[in-house]
Backbone as a ProteinNet text record, in pm:
[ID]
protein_1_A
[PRIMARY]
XXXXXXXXXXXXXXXXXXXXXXXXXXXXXXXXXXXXXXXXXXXXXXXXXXXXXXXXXXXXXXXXXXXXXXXXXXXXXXXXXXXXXXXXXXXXXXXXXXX
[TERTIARY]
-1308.6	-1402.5	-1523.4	-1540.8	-1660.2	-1838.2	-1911.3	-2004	-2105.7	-2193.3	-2268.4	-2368.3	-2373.2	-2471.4	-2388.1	-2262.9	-2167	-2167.1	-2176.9	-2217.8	-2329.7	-2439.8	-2560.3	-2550	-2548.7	-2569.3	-2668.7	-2656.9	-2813.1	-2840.1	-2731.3	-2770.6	-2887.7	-2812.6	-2873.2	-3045	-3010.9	-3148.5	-3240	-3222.1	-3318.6	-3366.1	-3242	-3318.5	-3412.8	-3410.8	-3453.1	-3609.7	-3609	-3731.9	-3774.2	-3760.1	-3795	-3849.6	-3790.7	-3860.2	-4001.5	-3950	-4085.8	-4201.8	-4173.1	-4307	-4345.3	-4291	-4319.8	-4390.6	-4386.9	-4416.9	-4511.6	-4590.2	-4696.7	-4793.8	-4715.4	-4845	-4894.6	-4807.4	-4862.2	-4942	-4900.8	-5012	-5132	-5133.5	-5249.3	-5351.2	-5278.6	-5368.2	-5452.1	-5339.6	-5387.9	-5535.8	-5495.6	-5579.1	-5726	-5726.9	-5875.1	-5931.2	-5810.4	-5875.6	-5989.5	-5928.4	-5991.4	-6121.3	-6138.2	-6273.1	-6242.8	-6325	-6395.1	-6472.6	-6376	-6419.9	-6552.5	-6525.3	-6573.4	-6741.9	-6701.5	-6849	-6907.2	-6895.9	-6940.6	-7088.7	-7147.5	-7282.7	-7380.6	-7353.9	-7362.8	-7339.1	-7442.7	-7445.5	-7335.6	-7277.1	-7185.3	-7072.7	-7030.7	-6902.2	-6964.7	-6947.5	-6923.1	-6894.1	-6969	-6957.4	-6842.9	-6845.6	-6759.4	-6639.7	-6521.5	-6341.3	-6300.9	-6342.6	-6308.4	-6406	-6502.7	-6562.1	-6477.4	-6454	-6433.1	-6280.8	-6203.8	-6056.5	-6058.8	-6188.1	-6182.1	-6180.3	-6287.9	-6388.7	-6193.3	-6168.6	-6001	-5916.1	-5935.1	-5811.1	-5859.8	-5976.8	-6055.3	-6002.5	-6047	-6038.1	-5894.3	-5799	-5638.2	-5580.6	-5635.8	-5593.5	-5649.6	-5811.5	-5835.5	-5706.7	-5728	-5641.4	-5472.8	-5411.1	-5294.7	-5311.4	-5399.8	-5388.1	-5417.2	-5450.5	-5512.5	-5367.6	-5289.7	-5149.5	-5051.3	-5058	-4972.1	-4998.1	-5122.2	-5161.8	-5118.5	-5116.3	-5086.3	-4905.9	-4857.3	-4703.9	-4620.4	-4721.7	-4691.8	-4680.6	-4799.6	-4788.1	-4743.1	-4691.7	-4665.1	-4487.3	-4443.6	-4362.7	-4308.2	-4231.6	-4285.1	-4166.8	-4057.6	-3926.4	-4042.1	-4126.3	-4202	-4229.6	-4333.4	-4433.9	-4410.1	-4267.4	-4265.7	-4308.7	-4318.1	-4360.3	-4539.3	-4599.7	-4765.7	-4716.4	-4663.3	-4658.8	-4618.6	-4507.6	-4487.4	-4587.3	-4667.8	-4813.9	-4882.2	-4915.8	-5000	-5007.7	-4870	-4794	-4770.8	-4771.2	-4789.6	-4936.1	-4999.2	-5207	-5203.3	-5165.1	-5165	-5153.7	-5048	-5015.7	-5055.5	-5109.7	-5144.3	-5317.2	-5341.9	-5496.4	-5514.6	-5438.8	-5402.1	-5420.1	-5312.5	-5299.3	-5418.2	-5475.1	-5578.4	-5724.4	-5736	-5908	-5908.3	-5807.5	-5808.4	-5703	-5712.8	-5644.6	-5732.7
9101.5	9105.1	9191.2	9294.9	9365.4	9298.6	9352.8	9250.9	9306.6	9223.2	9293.2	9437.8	9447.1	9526.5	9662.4	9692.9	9755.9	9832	9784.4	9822.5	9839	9891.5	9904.7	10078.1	10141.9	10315.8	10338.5	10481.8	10592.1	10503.4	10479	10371.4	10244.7	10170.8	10057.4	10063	10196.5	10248.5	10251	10327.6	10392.8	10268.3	10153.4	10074.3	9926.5	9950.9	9894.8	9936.9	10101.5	10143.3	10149.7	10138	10114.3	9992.8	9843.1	9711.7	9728.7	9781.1	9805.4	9805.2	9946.8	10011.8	9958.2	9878.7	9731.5	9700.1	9589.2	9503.7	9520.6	9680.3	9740.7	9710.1	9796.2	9818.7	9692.3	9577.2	9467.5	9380.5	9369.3	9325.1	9405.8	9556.2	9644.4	9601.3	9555.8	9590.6	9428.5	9333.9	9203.2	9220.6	9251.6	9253.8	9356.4	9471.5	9553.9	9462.8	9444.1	9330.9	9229.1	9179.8	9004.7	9079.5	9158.9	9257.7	9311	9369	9442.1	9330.9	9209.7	9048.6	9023.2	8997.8	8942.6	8986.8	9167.9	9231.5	9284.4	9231.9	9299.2	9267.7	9200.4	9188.5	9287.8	9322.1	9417.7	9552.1	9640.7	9773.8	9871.1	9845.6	9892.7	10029.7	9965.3	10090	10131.3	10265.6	10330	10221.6	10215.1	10140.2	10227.7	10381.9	10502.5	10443.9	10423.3	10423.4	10554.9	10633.6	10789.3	10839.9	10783	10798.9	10690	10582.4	10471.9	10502.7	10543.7	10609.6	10732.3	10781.6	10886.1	10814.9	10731.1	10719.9	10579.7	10532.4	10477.3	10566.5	10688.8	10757.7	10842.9	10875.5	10933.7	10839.8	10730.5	10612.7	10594.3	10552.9	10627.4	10687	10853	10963.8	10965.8	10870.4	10874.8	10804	10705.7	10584.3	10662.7	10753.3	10776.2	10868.8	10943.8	11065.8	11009.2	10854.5	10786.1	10757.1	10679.4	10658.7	10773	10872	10999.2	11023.9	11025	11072.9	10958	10871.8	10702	10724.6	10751.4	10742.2	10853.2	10948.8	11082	11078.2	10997.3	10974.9	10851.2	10798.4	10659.3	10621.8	10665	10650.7	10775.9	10862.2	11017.5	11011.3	10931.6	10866	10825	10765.6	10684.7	10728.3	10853.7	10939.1	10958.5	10974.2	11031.6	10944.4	10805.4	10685.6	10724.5	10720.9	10774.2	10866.2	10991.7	11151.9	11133.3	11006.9	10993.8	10937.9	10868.7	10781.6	10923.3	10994.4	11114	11201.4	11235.1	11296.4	11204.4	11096	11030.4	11029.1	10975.7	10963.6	11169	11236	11394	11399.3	11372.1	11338	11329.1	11195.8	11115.1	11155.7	11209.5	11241.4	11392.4	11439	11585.4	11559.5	11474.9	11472.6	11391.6	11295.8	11201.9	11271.5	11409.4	11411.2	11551.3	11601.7	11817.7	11829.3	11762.2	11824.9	11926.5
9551.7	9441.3	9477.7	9356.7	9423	9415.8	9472	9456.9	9313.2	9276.3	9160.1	9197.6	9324.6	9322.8	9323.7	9364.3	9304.3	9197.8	9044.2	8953.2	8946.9	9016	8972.4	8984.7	8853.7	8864.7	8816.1	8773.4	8711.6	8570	8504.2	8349.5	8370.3	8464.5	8536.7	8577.2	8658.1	8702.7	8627.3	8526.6	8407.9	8340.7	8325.7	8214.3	8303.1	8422.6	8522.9	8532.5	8571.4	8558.9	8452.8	8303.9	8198.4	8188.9	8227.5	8244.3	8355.8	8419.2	8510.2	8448.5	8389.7	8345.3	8227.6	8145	8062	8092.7	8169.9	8287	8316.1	8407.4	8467.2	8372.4	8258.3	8161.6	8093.7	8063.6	7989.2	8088.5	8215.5	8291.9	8330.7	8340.9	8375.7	8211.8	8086.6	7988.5	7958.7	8050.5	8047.1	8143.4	8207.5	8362.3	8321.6	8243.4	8195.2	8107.1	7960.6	7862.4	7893.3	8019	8083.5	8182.3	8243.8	8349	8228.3	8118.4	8006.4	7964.9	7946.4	7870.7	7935.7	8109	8190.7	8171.9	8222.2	8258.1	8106.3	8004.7	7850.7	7854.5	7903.6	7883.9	8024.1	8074.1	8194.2	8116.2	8196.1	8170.3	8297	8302.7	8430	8362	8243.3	8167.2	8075.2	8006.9	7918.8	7844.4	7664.6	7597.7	7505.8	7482.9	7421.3	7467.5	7373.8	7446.9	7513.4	7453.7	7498.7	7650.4	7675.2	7774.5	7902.2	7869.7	7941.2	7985.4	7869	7920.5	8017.8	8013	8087.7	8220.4	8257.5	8381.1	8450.2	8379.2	8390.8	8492.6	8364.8	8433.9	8590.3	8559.6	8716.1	8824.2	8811.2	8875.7	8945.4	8805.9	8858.9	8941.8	8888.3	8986.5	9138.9	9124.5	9305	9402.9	9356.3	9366	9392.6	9312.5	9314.4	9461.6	9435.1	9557.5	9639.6	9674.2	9791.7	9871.7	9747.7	9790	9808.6	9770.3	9825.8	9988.2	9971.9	10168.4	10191.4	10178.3	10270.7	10287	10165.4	10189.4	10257.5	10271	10310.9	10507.8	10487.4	10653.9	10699.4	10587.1	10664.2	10644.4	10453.9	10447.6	10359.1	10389	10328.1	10199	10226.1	10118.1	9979.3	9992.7	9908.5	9846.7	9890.5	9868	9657.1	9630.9	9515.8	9408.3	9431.3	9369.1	9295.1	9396.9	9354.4	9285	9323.9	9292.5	9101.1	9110.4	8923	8883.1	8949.8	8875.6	8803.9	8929.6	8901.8	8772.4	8836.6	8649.8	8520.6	8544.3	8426.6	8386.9	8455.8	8388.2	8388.2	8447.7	8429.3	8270.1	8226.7	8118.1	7966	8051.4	7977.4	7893.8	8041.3	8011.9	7941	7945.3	7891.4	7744.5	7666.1	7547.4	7466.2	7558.7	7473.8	7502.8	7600.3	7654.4	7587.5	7593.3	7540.9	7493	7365.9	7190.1	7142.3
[MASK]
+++++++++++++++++++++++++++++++++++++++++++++++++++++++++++++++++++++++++++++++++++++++++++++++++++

């Protein structure tokens, strides 16, 4: 009998990394929602959405390129994990900051 992990291919994959990134995002939007909630009476963020998505995605991209050098020297297989973060907020920030 073969075992289940057997059947696991590129189909499998895709709809795997598709739950993921579900997942990421409904907890990343749980997790700003509740710290936006928290610090609203504090002058700390950008009250602008368009300013605040910006100062997000800055934030992001440090953060991503922090983890590229980390996986690069530590685990260099990895490395491409950050490298899709990157290109995704790349992306992302492209279409919502310079229309």
């Amino acid at each position: 009998m073969k075992s289940p992990v057997a059947k696991f291919d590129q189909y499998n994959f895709f709809a795997i990394t598709a739950l993921i990134y579900i997942y990421f995002f409904k907890i990343a939007c749980a997790f700003l929602n509740s710290y936006l909630e928290t610090i609203k009476e504090f002058d700390i963020v950008p009250k602008e959405k368009d300013e605040l998505n910006i100062l997000l995605d800055i934030f992001l991209i440090d953060k991503s390129i922090y983890e590229v050098d980390y996986e690069l020297n530590n685990r260099p297989d990895w490395a491409i994990i950050p490298m899709q973060g990157i290109r995704m907020i790349m992306r992302n920030f492209k279409s919502l900051h310079f229309d």
